[in-house]
N, C-alpha and C positions, 0 to 999 in steps of 0.2 A: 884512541885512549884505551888503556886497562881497563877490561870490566870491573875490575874491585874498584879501581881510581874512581870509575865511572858513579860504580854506589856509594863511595865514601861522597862522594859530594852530594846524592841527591839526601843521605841519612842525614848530613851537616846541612843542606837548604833545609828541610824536614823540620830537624832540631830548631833553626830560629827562627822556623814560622812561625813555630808553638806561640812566644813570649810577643814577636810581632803581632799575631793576630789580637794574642787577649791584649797587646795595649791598647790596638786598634778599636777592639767590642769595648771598653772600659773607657774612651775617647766619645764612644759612641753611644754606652748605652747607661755608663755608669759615672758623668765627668765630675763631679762633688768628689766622687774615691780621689778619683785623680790630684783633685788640686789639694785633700786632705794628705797624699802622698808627696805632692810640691812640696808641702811644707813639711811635714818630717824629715824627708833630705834634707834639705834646705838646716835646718835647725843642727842634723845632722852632722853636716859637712862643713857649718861654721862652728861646731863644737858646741854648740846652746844645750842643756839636759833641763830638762822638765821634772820641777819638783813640787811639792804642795806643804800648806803649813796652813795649821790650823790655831783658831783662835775662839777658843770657848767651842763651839758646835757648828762656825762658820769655818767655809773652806777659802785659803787662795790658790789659784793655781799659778804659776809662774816658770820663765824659764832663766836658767841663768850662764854667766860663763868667766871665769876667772876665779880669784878671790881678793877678799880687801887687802889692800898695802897701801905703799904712801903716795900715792895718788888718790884721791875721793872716787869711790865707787859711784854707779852711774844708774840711776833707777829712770826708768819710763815708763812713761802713760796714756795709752795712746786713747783715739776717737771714739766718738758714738758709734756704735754697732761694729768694730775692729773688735782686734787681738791683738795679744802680747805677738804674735810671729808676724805683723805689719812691719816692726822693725828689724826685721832681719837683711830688708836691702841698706839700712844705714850699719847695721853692725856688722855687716861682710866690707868695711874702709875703716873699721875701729881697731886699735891695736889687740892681739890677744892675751894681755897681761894685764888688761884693762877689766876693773869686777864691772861685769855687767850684771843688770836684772832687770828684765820684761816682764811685769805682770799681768795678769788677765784684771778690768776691770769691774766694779760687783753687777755681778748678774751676766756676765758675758763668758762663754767657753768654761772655763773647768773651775772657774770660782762660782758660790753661791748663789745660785738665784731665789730669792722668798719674794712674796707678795708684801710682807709685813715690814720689808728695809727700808730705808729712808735714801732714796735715789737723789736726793736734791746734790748742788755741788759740795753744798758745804757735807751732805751727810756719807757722800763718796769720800772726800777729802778725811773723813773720822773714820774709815773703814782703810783708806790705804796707810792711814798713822798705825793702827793696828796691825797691818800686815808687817810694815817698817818695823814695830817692835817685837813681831811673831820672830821674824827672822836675824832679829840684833841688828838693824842695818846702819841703826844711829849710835853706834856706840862711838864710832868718826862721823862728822858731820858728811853730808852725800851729795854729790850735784843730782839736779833734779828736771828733768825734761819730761814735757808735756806737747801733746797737740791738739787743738781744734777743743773739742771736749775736756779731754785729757791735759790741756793748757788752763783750761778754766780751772779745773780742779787741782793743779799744780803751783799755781798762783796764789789761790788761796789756801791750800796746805802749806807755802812758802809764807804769807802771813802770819797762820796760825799758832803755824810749828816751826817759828824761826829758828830753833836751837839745833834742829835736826838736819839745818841745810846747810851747804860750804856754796853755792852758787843753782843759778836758777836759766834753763832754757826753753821759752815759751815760743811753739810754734805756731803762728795763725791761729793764737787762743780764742774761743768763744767767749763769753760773759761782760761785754764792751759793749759802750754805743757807740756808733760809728755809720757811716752812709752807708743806705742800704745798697745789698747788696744782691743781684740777680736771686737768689737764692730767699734773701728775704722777701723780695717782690711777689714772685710764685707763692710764700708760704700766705702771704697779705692777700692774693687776688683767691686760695683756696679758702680762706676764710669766710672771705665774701660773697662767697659761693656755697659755703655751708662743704664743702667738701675736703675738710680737714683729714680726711683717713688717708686721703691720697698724698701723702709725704715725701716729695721728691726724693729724701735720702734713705728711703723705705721700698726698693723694689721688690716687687712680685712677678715679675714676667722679665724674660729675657730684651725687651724690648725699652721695656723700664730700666734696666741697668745698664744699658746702652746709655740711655739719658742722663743716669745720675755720675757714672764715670766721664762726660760731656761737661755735665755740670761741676766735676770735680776737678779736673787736669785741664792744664791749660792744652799738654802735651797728646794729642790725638793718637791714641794708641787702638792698633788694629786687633782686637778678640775677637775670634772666631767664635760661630753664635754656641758652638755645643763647649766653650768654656761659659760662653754667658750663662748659657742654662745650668748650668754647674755652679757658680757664683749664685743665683740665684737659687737653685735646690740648699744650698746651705744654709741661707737665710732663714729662708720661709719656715722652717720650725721657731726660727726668734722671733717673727716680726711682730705681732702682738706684743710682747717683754719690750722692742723696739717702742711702737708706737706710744706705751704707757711711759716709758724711758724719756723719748724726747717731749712729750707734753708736759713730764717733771721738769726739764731740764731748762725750759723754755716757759715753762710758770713764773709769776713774778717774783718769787723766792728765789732763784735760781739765775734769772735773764742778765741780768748784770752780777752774778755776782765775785768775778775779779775786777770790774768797777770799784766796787763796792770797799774793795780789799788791799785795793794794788798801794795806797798811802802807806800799809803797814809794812812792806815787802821792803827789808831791807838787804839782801844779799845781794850781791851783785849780779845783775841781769841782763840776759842777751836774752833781744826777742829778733826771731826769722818771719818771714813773708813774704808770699809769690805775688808779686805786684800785680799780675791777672787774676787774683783769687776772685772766686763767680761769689763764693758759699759766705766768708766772709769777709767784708772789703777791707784791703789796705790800710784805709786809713785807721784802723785799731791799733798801730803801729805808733801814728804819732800820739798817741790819747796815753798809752805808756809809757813809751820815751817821756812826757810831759808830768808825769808823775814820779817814777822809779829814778834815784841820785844815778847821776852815772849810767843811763840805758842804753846797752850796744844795739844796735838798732842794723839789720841787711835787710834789703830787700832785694828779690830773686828775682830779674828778666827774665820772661818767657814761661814763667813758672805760676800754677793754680795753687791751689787748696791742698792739692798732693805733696806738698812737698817732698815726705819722706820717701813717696812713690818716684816723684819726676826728677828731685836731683837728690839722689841718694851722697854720693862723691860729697859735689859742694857741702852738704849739710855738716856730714861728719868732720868734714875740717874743720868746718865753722865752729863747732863745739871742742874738737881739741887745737884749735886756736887761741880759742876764749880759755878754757882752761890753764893751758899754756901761759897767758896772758897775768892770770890770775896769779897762777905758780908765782910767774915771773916778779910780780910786785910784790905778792908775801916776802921774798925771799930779800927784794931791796926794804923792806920795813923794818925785817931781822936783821939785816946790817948795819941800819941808820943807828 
């Protein structure tokens, strides 16, 4: 071989060791950048932009992607201790002319967090009505999806603020009585034990979040431990905000409260759930179907708590189904 030939390949090995090695040391020594970087792309490369809107001296952060048209724009809300970029594996099966918005929930990522806010559901539920009219979102009525948490508080914003809503998707909402569930068992025997700090869905150690992803997915998925520690380096500056968060959330003000709400919830609603959910059981499913006129009711084979982690596909159908569904009967009413 040429000697030039010879150094033009060892300067091009050379050149993309460079990028190789620092992902490799950033893999190894840095993996929180890492996964902070997943999701930039990620937001990226599904066209999501990240904007903020304020209200009085409180911030939201949120992402979004489309604009309104005549379809109902599409707001979510996602879990205890998530983010608005959780749904980024349901909105990579969403059409792109569809107005999406993600928002961060209060006190989590790039929205406010004060000591002095009112974290209960109903007082999240008056904070995401705020952000809804920071950004004009109700000037058409909006479908409205929620999960776990973020269900709790979408349910009853969907009571409260009926006028704001054109249809309602509650995912494995929190705020139901229903059999306990692996999840509540644990939080009953910490009690009992005085050892309430240790919060299943509150890891501190890579070892922990091993657990609570166990505890979360039905769907056993293999992370390598320097992502775990990376998952966890990201936490650990909330988890206090966390701890104080779910002890509101899980107060008797709070415990039931789309229980409490779901009689007033008139939009039409579809509620999802992974029939193995550990966190909260299934059967909150029929306790709304049993309330809500007309309740579309799926439950998910082989599927936990994750939903929008474990079947991202199925889900987004399932909402422009329903949608669709909706469309479809408006449209025989206007003809009737």
């Amino acid at each position: 071989m040429d000697l030039d030939m010879l150094n033009m390949f060892v300067i091009a090995g050379g050149t993309l060791a460079i990028p190789i090695l620092a992902f490799v040391a950033s893999f190894l020594l840095w993996p929180s950048a890492l996964i902070r970087i997943y999701y930039w792309y990620w937001r990226r490369a599904l066209g999501m932009q990240v904007r903020y809107a304020n209200y009085d001296d409180y911030q939201f952060c949120y992402s979004y992607r489309g604009r309104p048209g005549y379809r109902p724009s599409i707001l979510m809300l996602h879990g205890f201790s998530a983010h608005k970029d959780m749904w980024l594996s349901i909105v990579k099966f969403l059409p792109k002319n569809l107005h999406l918005v993600c928002v961060d929930m209060p006190g989590h990522e790039g929205t406010t967090r004060s000591d002095l806010d009112d974290y209960s559901i109903s007082g999240q539920a008056k904070r995401i009505h705020q952000f809804v009219e920071c950004i004009k979102l109700n000037r058409k009525p909006f479908h409205l999806v929620g999960t776990s948490m973020g269900g709790n508080v979408a349910g009853v914003y969907a009571a409260q603020y009926p006028e704001d809503i054109c249809s309602l998707t509650l995912i494995c909402p929190a705020g139901l009585p229903s059999t306990d569930s692996k999840f509540i068992k644990q939080l009953r025997e910490l009690q009992e034990s005085k050892r309430i700090d240790r919060i299943p869905l509150i890891p501190s150690t890579p070892e922990e979040m091993a657990d609570m992803l166990k505890l979360c997915s039905y769907v056993r998925f293999k992370v390598p431990q320097q992502i775990l520690q990376g998952l966890v380096d990201v936490r650990i500056p909330h988890n206090e905000f966390y701890r104080k968060l779910f002890l509101e959330i899980v107060d008797e003000k709070s415990r039931h409260s789309l229980h409490e709400n779901m009689s007033k919830i008139k939009a039409p609603t579809q509620v999802i759930w992974g029939k193995q959910d550990q966190v909260l059981d299934v059967s909150g499913a029929s306790v709304l179907a049993s309330a809500i006129p007309d309740c579309h009711v799926y439950i998910l084979e082989n599927c936990g708590h994750s939903v929008v982690v474990e079947r991202p596909r199925k889900t987004a159908n399932l909402i422009l189904e329903f949608l669709a569904l909706l469309h479809s009967i408006d449209n025989n009413k206007k003809q009737a």
